[in-house]
VOFIFI-784991 format. One line per field, with one value per residue (C-alpha): x, y, z; residue in three letters. Coordinates in nm, 3 decimals. Example, Ala and Ser with C-alpha at 12.3 -4.5 7.8 and 13.67 -1.06 7.14 Angstrom:
// residues 2
X	[1.230/1.367]
Y	[-0.450/-0.106]
Z	[0.780/0.714]
code	[ALA/SER]
This chain:
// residues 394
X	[10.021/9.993/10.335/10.394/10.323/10.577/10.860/10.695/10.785/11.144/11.202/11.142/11.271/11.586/11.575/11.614/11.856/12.170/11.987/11.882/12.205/12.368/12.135/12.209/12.576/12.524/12.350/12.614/12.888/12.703/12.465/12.296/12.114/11.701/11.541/11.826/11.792/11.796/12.038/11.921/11.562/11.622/11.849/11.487/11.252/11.481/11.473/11.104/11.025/11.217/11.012/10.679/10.556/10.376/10.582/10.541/10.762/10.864/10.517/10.306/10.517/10.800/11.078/11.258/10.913/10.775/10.491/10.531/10.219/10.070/9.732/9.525/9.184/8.967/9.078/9.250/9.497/9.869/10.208/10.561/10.764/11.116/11.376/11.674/11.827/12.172/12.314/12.560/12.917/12.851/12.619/12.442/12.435/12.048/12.065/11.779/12.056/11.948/11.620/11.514/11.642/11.451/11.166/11.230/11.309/10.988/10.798/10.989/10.929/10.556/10.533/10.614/10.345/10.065/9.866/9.856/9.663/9.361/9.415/9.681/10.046/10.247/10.569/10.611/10.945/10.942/11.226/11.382/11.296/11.589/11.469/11.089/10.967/10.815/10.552/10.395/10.299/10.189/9.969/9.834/9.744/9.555/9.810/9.760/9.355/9.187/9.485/9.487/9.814/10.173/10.472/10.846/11.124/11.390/11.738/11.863/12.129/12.250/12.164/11.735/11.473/11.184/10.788/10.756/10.905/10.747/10.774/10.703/10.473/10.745/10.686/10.930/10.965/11.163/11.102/11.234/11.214/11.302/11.350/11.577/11.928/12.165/12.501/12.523/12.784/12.684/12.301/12.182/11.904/11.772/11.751/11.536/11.719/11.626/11.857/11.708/11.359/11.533/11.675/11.393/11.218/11.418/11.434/11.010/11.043/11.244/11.032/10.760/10.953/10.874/10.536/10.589/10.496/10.763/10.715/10.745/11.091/11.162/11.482/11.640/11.893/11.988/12.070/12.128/12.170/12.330/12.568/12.871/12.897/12.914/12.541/12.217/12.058/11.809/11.679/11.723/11.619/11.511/11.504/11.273/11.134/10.903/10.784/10.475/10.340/10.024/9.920/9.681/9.886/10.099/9.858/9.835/10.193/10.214/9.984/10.263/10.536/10.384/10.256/10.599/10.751/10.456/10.539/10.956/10.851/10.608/10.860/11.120/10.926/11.016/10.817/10.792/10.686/10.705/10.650/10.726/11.026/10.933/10.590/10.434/10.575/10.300/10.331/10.324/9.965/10.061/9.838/9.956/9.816/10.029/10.293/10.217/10.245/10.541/10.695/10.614/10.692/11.065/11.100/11.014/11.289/11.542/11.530/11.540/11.286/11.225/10.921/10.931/11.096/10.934/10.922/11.236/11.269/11.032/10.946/10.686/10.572/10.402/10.188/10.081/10.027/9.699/9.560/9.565/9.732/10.090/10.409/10.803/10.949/11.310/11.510/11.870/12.181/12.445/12.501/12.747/12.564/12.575/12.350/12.198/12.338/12.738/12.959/12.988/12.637/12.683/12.913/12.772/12.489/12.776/12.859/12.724/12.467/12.303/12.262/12.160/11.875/11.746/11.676/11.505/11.349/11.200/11.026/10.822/10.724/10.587/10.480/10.267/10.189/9.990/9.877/9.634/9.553/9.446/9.287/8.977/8.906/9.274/9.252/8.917/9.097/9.381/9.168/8.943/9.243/9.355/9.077/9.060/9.400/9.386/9.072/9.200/9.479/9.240]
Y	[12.742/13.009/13.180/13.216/12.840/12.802/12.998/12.788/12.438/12.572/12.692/12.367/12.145/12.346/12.304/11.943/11.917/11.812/11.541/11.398/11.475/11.284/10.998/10.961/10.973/10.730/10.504/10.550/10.445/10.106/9.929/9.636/9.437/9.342/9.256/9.297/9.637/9.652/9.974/10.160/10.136/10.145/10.524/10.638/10.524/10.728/11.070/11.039/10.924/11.266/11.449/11.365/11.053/10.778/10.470/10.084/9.893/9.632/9.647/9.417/9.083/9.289/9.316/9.596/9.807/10.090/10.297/10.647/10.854/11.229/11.288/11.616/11.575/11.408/11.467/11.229/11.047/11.123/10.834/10.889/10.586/10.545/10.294/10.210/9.881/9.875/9.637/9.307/9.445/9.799/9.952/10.216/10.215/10.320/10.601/10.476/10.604/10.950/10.926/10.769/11.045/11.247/11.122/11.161/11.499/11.562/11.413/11.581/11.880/11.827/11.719/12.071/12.232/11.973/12.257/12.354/12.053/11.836/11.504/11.172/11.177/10.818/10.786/10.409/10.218/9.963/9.743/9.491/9.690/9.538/9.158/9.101/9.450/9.481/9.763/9.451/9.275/9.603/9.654/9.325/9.380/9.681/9.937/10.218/10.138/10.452/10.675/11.045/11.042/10.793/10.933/10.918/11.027/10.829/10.947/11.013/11.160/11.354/11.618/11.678/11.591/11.388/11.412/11.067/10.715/10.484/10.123/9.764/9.490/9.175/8.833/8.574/8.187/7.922/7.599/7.282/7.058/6.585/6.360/6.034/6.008/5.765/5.720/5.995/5.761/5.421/5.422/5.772/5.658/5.529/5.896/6.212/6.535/6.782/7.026/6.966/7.030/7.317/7.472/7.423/7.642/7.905/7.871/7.866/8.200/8.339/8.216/8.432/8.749/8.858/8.907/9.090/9.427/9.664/9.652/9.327/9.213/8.835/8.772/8.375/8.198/7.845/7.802/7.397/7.212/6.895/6.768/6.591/6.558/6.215/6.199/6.263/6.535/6.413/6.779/7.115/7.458/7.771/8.098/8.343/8.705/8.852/9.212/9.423/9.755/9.673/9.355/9.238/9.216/9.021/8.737/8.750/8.667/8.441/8.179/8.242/8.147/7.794/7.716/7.690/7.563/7.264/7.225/7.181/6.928/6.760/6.717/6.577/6.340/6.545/6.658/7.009/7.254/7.573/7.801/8.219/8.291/8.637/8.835/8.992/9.360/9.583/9.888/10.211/10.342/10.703/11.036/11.348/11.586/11.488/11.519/11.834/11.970/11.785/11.916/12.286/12.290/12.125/12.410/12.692/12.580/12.630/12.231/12.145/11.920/11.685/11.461/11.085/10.837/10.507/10.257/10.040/9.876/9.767/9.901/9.742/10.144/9.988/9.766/10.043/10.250/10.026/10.077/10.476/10.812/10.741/10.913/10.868/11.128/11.141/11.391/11.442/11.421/11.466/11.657/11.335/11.025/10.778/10.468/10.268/10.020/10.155/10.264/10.602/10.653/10.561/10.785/11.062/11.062/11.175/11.518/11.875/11.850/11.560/11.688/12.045/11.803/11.595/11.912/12.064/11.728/11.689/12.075/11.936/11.642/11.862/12.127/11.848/11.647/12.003/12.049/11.692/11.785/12.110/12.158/12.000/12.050/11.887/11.608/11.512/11.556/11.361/11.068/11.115/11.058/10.775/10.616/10.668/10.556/10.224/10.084/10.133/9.928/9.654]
Z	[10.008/10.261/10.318/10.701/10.651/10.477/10.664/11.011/10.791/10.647/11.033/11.201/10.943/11.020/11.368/11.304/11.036/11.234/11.397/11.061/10.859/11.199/11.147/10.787/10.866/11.123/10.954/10.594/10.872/11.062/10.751/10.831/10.619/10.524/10.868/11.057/11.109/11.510/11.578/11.250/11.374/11.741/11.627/11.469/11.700/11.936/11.754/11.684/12.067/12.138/11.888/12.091/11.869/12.015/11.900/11.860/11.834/11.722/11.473/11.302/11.343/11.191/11.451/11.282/11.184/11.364/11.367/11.494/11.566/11.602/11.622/11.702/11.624/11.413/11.070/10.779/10.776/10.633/10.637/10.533/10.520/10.621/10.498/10.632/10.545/10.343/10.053/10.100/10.012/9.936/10.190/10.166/9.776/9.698/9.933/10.238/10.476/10.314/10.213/10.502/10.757/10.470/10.613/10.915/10.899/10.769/11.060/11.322/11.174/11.133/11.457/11.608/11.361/11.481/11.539/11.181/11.081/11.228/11.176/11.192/11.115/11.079/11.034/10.953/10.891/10.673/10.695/10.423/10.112/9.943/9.965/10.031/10.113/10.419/10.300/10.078/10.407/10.587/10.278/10.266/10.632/10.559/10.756/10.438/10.383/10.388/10.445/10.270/10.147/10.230/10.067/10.072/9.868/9.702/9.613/9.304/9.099/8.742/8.813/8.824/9.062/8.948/9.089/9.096/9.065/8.831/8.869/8.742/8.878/8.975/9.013/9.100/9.067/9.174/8.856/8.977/8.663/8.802/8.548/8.548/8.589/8.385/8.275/8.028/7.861/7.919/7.873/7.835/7.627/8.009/8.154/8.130/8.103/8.361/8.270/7.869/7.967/8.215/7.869/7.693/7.901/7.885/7.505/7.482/7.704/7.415/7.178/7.299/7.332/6.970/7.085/7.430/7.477/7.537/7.933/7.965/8.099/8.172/8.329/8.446/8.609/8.612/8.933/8.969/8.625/8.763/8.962/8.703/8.343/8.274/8.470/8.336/8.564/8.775/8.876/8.749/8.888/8.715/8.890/8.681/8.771/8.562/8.539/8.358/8.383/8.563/8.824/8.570/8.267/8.528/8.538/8.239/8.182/8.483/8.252/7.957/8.156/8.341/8.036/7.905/8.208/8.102/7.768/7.826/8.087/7.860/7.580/7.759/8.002/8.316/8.567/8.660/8.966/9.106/9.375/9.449/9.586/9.702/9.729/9.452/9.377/9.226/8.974/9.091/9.047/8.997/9.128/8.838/9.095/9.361/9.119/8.951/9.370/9.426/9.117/9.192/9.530/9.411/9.146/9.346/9.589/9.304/9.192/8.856/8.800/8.505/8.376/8.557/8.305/8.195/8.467/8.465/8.829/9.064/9.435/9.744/9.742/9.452/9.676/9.896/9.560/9.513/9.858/9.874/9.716/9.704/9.552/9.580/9.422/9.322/9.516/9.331/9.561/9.303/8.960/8.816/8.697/8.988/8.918/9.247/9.409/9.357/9.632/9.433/9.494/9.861/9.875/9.728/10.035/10.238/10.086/10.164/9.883/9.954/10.315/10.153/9.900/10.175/10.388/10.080/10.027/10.370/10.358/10.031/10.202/10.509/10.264/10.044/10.360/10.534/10.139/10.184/10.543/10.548/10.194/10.142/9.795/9.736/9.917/9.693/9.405/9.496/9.624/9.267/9.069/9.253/9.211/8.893/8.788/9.017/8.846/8.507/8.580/8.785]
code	[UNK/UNK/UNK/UNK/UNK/UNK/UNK/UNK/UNK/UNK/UNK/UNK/UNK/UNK/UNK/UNK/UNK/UNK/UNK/UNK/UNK/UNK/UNK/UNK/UNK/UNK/UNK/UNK/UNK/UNK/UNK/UNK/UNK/UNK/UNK/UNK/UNK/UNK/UNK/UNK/UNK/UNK/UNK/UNK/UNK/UNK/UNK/UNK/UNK/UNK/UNK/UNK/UNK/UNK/UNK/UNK/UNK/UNK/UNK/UNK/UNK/UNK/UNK/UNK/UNK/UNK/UNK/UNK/UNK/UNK/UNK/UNK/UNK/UNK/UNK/UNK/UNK/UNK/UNK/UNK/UNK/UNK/UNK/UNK/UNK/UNK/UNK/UNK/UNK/UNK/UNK/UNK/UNK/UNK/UNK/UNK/UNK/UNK/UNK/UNK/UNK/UNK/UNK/UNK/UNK/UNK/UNK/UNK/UNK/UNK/UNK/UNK/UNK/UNK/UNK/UNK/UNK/UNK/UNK/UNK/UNK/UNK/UNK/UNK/UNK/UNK/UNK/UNK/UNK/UNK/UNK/UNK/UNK/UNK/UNK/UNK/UNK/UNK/UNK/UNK/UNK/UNK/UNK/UNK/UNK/UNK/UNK/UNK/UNK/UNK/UNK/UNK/UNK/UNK/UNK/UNK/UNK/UNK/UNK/UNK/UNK/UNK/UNK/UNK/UNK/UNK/UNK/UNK/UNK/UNK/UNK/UNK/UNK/UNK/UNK/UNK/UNK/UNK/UNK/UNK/UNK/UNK/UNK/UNK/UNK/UNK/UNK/UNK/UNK/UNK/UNK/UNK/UNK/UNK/UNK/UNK/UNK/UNK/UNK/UNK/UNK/UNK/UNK/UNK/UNK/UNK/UNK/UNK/UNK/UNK/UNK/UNK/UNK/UNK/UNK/UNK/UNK/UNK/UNK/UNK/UNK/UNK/UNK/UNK/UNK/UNK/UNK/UNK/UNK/UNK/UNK/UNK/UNK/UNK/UNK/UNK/UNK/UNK/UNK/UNK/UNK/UNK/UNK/UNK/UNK/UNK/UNK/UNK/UNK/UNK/UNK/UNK/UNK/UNK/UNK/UNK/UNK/UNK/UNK/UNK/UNK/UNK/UNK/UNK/UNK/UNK/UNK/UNK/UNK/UNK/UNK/UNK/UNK/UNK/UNK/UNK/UNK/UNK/UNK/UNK/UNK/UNK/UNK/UNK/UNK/UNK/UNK/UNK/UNK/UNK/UNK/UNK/UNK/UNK/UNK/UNK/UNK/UNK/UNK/UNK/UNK/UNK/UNK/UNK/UNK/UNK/UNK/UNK/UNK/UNK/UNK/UNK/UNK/UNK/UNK/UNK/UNK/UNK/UNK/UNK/UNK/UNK/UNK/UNK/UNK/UNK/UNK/UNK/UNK/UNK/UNK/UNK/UNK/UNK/UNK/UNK/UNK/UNK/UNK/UNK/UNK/UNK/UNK/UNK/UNK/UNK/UNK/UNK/UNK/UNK/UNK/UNK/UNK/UNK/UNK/UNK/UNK/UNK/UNK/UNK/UNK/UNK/UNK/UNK/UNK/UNK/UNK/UNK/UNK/UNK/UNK/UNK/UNK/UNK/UNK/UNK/UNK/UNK/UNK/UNK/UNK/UNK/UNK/UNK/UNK/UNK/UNK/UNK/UNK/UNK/UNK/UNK/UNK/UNK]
């Protein structure tokens, strides 16, 4: 990376900081929740309006989306996507109040070095990561077909940074299991469990665990099993989610699970249906030289950086991870251990360092960003890879 480039990006991401680390603030102090994100994204479209982006919104049947735009000249095509929606209860617990004025950040910086680059900038917010995941819609819709590069960051803490967030293809199902009610005293030779053939679905899932590989996870809840004791349930309900490490072993899996959502119904003369209660969250289809960049340009600013852990969570960056080069690397906030989705961890996206990683965070965002732009031979390698990696999981 040339040098002076690198001074211009550290000089106007600096120029920016307090409105970002004000954002962040801002948005730590007033959450609101998945798709009801009207002042959080009205805040943003504000700053990035100011920062010379052409911006619509609402976008794409999404009333709390945007899509933010710089273009100068004909050129490819480079995202960064901002989140901003909070938790129930404890706010801003996985850190979008952070990461997403990360991104920000970024694009406000990159937007006064426009004429360092040919080619598009978007900055897209994607509202509603938390439930349903707006990006899975936008990638469904095509919005990241084609594109160069979409990136964010995610925060993190314990002390390291990682290049890059692995994650886990998730599928989730409502099982509504009717059979025939009696007196569970009386005559219960008359009726036809529900909640049995509710168990015994559960229990073939288990059955079949022996035989899972390792990155399988099948999780359940029961979440109506009748209505009074001395009744035999007439309907039971099963919420399931189900995650693999590619979409394709996910079908695969989907069959394993109706099939014994069939069988408990068959055995105990119930009938049995289904239907998602979510859309489909895909694994991350990861680019190493994205992440070998990201991870030098983290350790040269004095990060410590350590390899990307095996995939334990899922994320709809996953879904846009199919479409083009994607990466959401983990920027740390905090040396203690804070897990997601604590108010420690909210809290911790408050204090001087996490302001001092998500400035450091948004310069290797710009810095990689300019890196796909500008260098041609890159950006073919990047898109090679990519390629590569997506059809081996396909």
């Amino acid at each position: 990376m040339d040098k002076n480039l690198e001074k211009k990006v550290t000089a106007a991401v600096a120029r920016h900081f307090e409105t970002a680390k004000n954002l962040s603030d801002d948005l730590w102090a007033h959450p609101e929740l998945s798709g009801v994100e009207y002042e959080s994204s009205k805040k943003i479209v504000e700053i990035l309006n100011n920062a010379g982006f052409a911006v619509e919104y609402p976008y794409l049947g999404f009333p709390t989306a945007f899509n933010a735009v710089i273009k100068n000249g004909e050129g490819p095509s480079v995202a960064l996507l901002v989140e901003y929606d909070a938790l129930p209860d404890i706010g801003h617990a996985c850190g979008h109040n952070l990461h997403g004025a990360l991104s920000v950040l970024a694009g406000a910086a990159l937007s006064e070095l426009k004429d360092e680059f040919k080619g598009t900038l978007y900055v897209v917010g994607t509202p509603a990561e938390e439930q349903d995941g707006a990006k899975v819609g936008m990638a469904d819709k095509g919005v990241f077909d084609d594109m160069a590069l979409v990136a964010m960051m995610h925060c993190a803490a314990g002390g390291a940074c990682q290049p890059d967030m692995d994650a886990l293809s998730l599928r989730s199902y409502a099982v509504t299991f009717n059979g025939q009610p009696a007196h569970a005293a009386g005559a219960p030779w008359e009726g036809h469990s529900a909640l049995a053939a509710a168990r015994k679905f559960l229990d073939l899932i288990d059955a079949r665990r022996e035989c899972f590989t390792p990155d399988i996870r099948v999780n359940a809840i029961i979440t109506d099993g009748g209505r009074a004791p001395n009744i035999i349930p007439k309907r039971a309900e099963v919420r399931v989610e189900f995650r693999t490490d590619s979409m394709r072993k996910l079908e695969k899996l989907d069959d394993v699970i109706l099939k014994c959502a069939k069988g408990a119904a068959m055995a105990l003369d119930c009938e049995v249906s289904w239907g998602k209660t979510g859309a489909d969250f895909a694994d991350m289809i990861r680019v190493r030289v994205l992440e070998d960049e990201v991870a030098q340009i983290l350790a040269e600013k004095g990060m410590k950086v350590e390899a990307v852990p095996p995939a334990a969570g899922s994320t709809d960056v996953g879904n846009v991870s199919y479409r083009c080069p994607s990466i959401q690397p983990m920027i740390c906030i905090s040396d203690e251990p804070f897990v997601w989705h604590t108010t420690e961890f909210a809290d911790a996206t408050k204090t001087p360092q996490a302001h001092e990683a998500m400035k450091t965070g948004a310069e290797t965002l710009a810095l990689l960003a300019l890196r796909v732009l500008n260098d041609d031979a890159f950006r073919k390698e990047v898109q090679s890879e990519f390629v590569r990696s997506r059809d081996a999981k396909l």
